[in-house]
C-alpha positions as CSV (number, residue, x, y, z in Angstrom):
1,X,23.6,-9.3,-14.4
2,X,23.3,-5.7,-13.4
3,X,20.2,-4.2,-14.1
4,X,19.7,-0.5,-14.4
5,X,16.9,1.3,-12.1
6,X,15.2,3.7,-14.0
7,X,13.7,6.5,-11.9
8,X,13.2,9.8,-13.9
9,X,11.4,9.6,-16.9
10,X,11.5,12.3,-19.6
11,X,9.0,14.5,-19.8
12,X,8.4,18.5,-20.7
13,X,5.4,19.0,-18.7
14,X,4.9,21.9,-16.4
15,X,3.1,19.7,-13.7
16,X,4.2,16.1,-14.0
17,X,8.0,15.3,-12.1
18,X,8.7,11.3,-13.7
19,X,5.6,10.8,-16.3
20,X,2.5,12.5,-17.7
21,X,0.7,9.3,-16.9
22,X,0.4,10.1,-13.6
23,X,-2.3,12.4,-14.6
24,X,-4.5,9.3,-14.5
25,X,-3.7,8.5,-10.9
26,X,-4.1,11.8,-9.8
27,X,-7.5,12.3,-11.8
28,X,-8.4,8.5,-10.2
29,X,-8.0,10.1,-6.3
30,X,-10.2,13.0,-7.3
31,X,-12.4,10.6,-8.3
32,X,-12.4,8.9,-5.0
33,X,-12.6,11.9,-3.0
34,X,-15.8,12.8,-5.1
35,X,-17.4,9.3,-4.3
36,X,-16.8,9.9,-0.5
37,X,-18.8,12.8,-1.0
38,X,-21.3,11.7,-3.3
39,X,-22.0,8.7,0.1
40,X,-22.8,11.7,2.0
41,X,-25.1,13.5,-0.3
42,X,-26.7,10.9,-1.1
43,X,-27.0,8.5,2.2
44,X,-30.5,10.3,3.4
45,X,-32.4,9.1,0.0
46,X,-31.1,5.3,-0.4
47,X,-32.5,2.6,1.1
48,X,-29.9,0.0,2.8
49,X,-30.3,-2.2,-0.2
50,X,-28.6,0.5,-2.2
51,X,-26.2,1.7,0.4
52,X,-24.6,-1.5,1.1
53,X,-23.0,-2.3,-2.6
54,X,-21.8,1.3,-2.4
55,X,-20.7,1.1,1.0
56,X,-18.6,-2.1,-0.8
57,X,-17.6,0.0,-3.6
58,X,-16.2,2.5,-0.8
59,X,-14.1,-0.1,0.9
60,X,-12.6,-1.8,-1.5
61,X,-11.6,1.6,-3.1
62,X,-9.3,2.2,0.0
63,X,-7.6,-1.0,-1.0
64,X,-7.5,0.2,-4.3
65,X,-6.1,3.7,-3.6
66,X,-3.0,2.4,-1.0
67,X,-1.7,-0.2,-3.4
68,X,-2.1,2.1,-6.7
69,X,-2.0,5.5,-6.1
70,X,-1.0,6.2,-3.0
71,X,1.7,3.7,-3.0
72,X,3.1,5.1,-6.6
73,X,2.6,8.6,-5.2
74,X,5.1,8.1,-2.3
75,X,7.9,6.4,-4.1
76,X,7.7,8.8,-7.4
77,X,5.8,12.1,-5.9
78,X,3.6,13.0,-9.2
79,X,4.3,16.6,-9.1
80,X,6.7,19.1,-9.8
81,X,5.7,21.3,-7.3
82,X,6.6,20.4,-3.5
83,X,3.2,22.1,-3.0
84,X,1.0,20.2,-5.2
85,X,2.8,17.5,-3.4
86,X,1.6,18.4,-0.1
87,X,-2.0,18.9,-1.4
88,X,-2.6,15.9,-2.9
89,X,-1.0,13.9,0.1
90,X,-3.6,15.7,2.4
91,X,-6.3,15.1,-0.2
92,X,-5.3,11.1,0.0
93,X,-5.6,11.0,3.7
94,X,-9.0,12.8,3.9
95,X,-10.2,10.6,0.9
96,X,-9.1,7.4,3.5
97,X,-9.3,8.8,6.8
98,X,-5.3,7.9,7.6
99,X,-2.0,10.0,6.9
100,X,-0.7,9.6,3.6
101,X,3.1,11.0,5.6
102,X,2.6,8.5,8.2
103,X,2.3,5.6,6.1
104,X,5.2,6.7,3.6
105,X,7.2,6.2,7.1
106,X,5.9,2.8,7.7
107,X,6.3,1.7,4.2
108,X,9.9,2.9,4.3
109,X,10.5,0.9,6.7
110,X,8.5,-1.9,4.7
111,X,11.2,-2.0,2.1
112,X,13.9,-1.4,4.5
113,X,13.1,-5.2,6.1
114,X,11.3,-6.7,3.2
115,X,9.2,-9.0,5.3
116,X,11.6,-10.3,7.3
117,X,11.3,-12.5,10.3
118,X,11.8,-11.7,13.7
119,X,14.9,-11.5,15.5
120,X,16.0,-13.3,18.9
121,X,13.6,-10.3,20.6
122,X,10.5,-10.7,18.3
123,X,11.0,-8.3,16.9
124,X,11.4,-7.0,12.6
125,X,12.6,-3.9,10.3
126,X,9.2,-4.3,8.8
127,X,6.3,-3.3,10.3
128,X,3.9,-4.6,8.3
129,X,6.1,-8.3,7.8
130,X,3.5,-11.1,8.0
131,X,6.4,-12.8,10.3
132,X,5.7,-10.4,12.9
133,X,3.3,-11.6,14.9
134,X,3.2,-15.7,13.3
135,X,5.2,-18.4,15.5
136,X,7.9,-20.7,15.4
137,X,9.4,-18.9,11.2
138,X,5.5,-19.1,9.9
139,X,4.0,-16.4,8.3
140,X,1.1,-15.1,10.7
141,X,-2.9,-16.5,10.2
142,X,-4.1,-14.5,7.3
143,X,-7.1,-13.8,9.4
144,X,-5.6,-11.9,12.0
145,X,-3.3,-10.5,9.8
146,X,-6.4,-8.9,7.6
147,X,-8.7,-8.0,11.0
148,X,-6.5,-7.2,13.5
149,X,-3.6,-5.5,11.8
150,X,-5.5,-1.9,11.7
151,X,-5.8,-1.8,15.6
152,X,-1.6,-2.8,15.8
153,X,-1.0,0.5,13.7
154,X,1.1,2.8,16.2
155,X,1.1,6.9,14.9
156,X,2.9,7.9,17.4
157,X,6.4,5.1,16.1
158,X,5.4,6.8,12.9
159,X,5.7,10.0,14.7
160,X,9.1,9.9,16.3
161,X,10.6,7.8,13.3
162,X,9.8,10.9,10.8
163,X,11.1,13.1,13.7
164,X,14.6,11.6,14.3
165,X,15.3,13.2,10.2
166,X,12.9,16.1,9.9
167,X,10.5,17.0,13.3
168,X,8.4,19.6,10.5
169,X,7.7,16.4,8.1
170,X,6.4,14.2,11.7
171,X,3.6,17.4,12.5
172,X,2.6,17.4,8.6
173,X,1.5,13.7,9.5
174,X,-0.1,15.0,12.9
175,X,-1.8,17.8,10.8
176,X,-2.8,15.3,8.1
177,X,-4.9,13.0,10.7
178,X,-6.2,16.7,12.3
179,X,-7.6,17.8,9.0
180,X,-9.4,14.1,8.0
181,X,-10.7,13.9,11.9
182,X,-12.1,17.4,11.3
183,X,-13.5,16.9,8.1
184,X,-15.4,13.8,9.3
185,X,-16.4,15.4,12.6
186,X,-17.9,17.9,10.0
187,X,-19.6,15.5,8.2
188,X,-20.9,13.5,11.4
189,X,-22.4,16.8,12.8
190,X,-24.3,17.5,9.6
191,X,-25.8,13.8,9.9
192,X,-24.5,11.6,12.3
193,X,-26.1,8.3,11.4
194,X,-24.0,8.7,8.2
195,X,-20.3,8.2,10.4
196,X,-22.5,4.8,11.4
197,X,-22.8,3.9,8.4
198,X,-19.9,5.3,7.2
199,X,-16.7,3.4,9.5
200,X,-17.7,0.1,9.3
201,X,-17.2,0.0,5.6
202,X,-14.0,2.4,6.2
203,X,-12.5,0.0,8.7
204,X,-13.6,-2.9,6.3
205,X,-11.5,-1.2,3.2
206,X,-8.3,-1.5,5.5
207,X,-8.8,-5.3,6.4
208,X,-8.6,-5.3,2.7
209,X,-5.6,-3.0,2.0
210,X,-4.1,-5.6,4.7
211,X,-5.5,-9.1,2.9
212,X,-3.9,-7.6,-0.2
213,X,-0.6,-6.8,1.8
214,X,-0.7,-10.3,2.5
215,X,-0.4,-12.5,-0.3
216,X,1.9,-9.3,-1.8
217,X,4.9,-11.5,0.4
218,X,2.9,-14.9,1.3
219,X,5.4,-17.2,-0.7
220,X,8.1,-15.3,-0.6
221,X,11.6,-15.5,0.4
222,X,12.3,-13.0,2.7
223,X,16.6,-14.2,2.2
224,X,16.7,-13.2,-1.9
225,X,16.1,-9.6,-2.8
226,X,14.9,-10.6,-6.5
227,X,11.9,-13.0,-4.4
228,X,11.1,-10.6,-1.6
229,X,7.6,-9.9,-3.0
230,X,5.0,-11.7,-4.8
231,X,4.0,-11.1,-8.2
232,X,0.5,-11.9,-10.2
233,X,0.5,-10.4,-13.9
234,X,-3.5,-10.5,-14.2
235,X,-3.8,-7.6,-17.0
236,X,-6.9,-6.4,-15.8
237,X,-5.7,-6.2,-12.0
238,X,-2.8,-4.5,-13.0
239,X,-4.4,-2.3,-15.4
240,X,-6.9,-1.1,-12.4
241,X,-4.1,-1.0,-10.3
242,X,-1.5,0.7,-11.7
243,X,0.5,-2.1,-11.6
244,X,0.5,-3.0,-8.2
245,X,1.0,-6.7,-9.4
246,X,4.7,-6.2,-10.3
247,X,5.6,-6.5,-6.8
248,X,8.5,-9.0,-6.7
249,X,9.8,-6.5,-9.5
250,X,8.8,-3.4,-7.1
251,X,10.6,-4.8,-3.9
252,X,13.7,-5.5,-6.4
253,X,13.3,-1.9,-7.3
254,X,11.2,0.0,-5.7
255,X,11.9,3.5,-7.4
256,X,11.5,2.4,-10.9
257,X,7.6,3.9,-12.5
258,X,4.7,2.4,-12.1
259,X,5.0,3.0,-16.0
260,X,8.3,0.7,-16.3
261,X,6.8,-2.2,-14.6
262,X,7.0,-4.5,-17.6
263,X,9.8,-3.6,-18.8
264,X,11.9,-4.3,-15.5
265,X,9.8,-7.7,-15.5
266,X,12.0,-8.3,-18.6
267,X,15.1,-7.7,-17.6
268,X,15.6,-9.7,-14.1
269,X,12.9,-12.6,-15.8
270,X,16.2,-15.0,-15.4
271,X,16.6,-14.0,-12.5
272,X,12.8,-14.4,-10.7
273,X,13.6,-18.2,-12.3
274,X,16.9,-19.2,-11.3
275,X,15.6,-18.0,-7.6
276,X,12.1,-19.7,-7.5
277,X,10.6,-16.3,-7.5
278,X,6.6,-17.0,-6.8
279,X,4.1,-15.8,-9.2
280,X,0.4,-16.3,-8.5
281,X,-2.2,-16.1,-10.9
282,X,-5.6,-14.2,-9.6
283,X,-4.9,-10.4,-8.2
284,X,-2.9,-10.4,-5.2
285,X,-6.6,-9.8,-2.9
286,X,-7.6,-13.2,-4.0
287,X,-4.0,-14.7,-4.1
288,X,-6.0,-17.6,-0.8
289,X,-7.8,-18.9,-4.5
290,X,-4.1,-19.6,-6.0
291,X,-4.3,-23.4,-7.3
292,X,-0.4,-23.5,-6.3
293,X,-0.8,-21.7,-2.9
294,X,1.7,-23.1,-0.3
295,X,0.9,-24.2,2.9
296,X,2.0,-22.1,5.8
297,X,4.9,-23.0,7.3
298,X,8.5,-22.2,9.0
299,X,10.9,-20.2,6.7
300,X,13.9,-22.0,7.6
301,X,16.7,-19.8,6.2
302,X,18.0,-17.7,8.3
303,X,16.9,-14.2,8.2
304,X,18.4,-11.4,6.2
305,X,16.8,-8.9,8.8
306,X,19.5,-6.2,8.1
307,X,19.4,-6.1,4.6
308,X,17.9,-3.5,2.4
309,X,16.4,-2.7,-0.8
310,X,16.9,0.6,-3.0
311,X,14.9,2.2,-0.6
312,X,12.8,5.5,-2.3
């Protein structure tokens, strides 16, 4: 059955490119930005007690804001406006202390492999493929996947893959990490004790981006495009994350709206069935407290490393 991709939805507004909607994405990374600042201000008058659940709130906001709105905002840029563009992807990677252009490259490259496994020379299209670094077909540990995938993160491959298409784009990513280094230096001069405080719970919201990355393709078949991802339909999860949990749908594809999420469900529902498409039920960030979750072990098809999704 063919199944038509809807990208551009219609809409007369002077600011919005696919959807007015992604007014409440945009307004939800203000938001963020504001609580980052609201830490600093108010770090010198809290007591640790205090600090610590907001230090929580803080790092599992960064998870938050990769798999919602950053992740809708670099496969349907919200705005008109090439500018408005560029702000608000500077604005993300200040909010989250990474580059909102360097990750669009590595997630690019995400969907160009779709978690596949490594070839004869270790190595996958997908940088971020739990197969990577796990042995003998299995999908990697999920504890060194969550802990130790922020230190494997490589700028400079980032770098030169933006380069080889557009060298201007690859030194907007090197400004982007510039401006956030800056802007925390600033902060970290005005009270240093707060950057203490501050990166642990920072580093902590990656390990979480990365535990949700995780079971977003742990049960997955990396061989069939319509089971490359993972999907959990938890309304509340999906309602806080802008449908992140449509990801079997989103790797199917990935340029259709956040908005359209449910509606592409529909369509290619057969489909997920006839090809054993997994489903878990808790948000993909607890998907290790699935009743149904498989045990790890070899994928023993052979890998589809060269093939490709509707890349955005």
């Amino acid at each position: 059955m063919a199944v038509a991709e809807p990208v551009r939805i219609s809409t007369d507004s002077r600011f919005f490119a696919y959807s007015r909607w992604d007014i409440i994405p945009a307004l939800a990374e203000l938001a963020h930005f504001a609580y980052v600042i609201f830490l600093f201000v108010a770090f010198p008058h809290l007591r640790w007690w205090a600090l610590l659940p907001l230090g929580l709130v803080y790092s599992v906001s960064i998870s938050w804001n990769i798999n919602g709105i950053s992740h809708n905002f670099l496969h349907n840029p919200y705005f008109r406006w090439s500018s408005l563009n560029r702000i608000f992807s500077i604005l993300e990677s200040v909010t989250m202390a990474f580059s909102q252009v360097l990750y669009e490259d590595i997630h690019r490259r995400h969907h160009m492999g779709n978690a596949d496994l490594p070839d004869e020379n270790g190595r996958t299209i997908d940088p971020l493929s739990i197969y990577k670094h796990g042995h003998e077909g299995q999908a990697e540990n999920p504890w060194t996947y969550v802990f130790i995938s922020f230190f494997r993160d490589d700028p400079r491959e980032a770098f030169n893959s933006i380069a080889k298409k557009d060298r201007r784009e690859a030194w907007w990513g090197v400004a982007e990490i510039v401006i956030f280094v800056l802007f925390y230096a600033l902060l970290g001069y005005l009270n240093w004790r707060f950057l203490l405080f501050f990166v642990p719970f920072w580093y902590f919201g990656h390990c979480l981006s990365y535990l949700n990355g995780y079971y977003l393709h742990y049960g997955g078949n990396p061989d069939i495009p319509v089971a490359w991802g993972v999907s959990s339909y938890h309304k509340l999860y999906n309602w806080l994350w802008f449908n992140n949990g449509y990801h079997a749908e989103h790797h199917f594809r990935p340029r259709v709206h956040w908005t359209q999420m449910k509606e592409l469900r529909e369509q290619i529902k057969e489909q997920h069935r006839e090809a054993g498409t997994r489903v878990i039920k808790p948000p993909h960030a607890l998907g290790f407290l699935d009743p149904d979750l498989p045990a790890r072990k070899s994928v023993v098809t052979p890998s589809a490393a060269t093939a490709t999704s509707e890349n955005s």
